[in-house]
C-alpha positions in Angstrom: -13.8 64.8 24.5 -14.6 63.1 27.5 -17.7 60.7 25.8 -15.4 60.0 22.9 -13.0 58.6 25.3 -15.6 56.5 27.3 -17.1 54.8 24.1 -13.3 54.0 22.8 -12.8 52.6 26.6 -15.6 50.8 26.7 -15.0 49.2 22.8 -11.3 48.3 24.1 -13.4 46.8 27.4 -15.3 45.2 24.8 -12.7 43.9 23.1 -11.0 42.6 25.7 -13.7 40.5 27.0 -14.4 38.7 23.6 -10.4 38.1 23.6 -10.5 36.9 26.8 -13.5 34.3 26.0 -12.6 33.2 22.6 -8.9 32.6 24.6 -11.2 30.4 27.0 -13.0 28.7 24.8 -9.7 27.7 22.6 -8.5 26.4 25.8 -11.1 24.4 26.7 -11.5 22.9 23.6 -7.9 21.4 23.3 -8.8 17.5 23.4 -6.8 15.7 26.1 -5.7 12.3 24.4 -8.9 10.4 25.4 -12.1 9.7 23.7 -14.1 13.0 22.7 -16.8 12.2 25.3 -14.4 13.0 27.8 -13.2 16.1 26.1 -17.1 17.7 25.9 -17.8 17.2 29.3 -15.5 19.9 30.6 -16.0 21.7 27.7 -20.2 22.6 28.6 -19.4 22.6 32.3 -16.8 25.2 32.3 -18.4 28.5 31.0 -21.3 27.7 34.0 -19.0 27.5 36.2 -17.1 30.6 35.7 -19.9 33.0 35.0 -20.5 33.7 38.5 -17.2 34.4 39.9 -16.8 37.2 36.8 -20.2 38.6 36.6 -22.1 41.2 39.2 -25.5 41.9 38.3 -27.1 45.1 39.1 -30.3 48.1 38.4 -30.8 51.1 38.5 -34.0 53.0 38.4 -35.4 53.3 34.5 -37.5 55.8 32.5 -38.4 56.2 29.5 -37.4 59.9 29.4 -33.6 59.4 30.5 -31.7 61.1 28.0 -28.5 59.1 27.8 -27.4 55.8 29.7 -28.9 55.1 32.7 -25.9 52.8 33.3 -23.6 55.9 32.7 -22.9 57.0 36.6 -21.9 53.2 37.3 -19.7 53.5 33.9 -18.4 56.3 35.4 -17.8 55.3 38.8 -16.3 51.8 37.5 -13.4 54.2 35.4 -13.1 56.7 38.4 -12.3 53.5 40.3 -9.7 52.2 37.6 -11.7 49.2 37.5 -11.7 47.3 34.2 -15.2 46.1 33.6 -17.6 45.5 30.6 -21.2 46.7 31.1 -24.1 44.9 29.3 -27.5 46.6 29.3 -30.7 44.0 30.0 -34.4 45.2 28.7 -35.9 47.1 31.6 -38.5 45.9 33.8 -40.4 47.3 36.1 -38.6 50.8 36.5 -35.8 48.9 36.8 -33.0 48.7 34.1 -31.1 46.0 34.7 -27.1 45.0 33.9 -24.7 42.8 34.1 -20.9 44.0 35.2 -18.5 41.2 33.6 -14.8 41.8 35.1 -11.4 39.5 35.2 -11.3 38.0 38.5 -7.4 37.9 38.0 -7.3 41.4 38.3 -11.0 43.0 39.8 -13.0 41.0 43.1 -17.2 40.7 43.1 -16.3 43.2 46.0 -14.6 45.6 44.4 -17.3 45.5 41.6 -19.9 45.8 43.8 -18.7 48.5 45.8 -18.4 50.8 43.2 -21.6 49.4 41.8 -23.4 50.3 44.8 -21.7 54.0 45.2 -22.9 55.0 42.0 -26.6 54.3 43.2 -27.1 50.8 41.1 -28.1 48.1 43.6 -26.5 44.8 43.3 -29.0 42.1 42.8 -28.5 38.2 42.7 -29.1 37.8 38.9 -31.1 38.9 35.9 -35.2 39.4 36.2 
């Protein structure tokens, strides 16, 4: 019972964080009565902008002969935490699997993130290999 209701949290995660950019992108693309140059320019800044504030990247040592996840104690310590945050897997490299950790700022910190991150053994690195 308990993996069934970690893969239905993490599709509702999931969900959310689609929702949450389509929302943004919709927003962003509302053009201000000007001309439509105007109205791109914000458009392409804004995602690389925001990407930082929402997203902590992190790794965790990798093998080839890990049975499950290797991203599963940070999934757990992220829901033990209560913290609402959407976990995508990067190829490994090195013995390293890396990950980003996408979160709301309105309700989760980079802090909070990588505390937790750290506790469950990932290290918290600057940004993908």
């Amino acid at each position: 019972m308990p993996v069934t209701r970690r893969i239905v949290v993490g599709l509702v995660i999931a969900a959310l964080v689609i929702a949450v950019a389509a929302f943004r992108l919709a927003s962003a693309n509302q053009t201000p009565s000007g001309s439509s140059s105007q109205a791109l320019s914000p458009v392409f800044g804004t995602p690389a902008l925001q990407q930082p504030g929402n997203t902590v990247w992190g790794r965790v040592p990798y093998c080839s002969c890990n049975v499950g996840s290797a991203t599963a104690s940070v999934a757990g310590a992220l829901e033990d935490a209560n913290l609402v945050v959407a976990l995508e897997e990067l190829s490994p490299k090195d013995g390293w699997l890396y990950f980003a950790a996408t979160f709301d700022p309105h309700t989760t910190t980079r802090d909070q993130v990588g505390a937790v991150l750290m506790t469950s053994g990932a290290q918290v690195v600057e940004g993908p290999p």
